[in-house]
N, C-alpha and C positions, 0 to 999 in steps of 0.2 A: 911683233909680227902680226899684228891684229889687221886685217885688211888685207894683207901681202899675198898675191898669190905664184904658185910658181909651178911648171910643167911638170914635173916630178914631186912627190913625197914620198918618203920612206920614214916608215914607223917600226920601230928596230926592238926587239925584248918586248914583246905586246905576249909575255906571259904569266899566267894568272901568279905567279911569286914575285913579278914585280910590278904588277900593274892592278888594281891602283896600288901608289908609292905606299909602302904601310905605315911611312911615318907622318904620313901626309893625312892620315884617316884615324880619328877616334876610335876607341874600342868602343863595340855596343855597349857592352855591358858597363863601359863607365858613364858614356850619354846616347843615348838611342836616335836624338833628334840630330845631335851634332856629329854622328856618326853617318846619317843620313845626306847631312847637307855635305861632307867631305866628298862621299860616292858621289854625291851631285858634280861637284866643284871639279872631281877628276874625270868624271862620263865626257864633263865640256871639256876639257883639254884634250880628251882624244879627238872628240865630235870636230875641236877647232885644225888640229892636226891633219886628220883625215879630210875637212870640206879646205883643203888651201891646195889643195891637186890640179890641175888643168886638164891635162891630161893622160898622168896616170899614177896612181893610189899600190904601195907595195907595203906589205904587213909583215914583216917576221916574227916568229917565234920558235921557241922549241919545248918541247916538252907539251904539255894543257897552255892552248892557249887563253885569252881575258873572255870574260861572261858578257863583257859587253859588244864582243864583233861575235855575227854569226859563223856556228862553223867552218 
């Protein structure tokens, strides 16, 4: 999908128990650095999900939404 853009995105479950994926992300406390670059790896797949919008960008969640979109 890298490139593709489309009038519509919807970003679906953008809540903080599933986003980022937890099996996707080291624990701190077993590597701090590799724990790091995981939150990295997954901040970009939202960043790439969200800028593929044209125009227009829909977020859901329920419950606490993720740390990385503003309230």
């Amino acid at each position: 999908m890298k490139g593709l853009e489309y009038r519509c995105v919807a970003v679906t479950g953008a809540t903080a128990s599933a986003f980022p994926f937890p099996p996707a992300v080291t624990r701190a406390d077993v590597d701090g650095i590799q724990h790091a670059t995981d939150l990295a790896a997954e901040r970009c797949l939202l960043f790439v999900a969200c800028t593929r919008a044209r125009e227009a960008l829909y977020v859901w969640y329920s419950g606490r939404g993720i740390e990385f979109l503003p309230g």
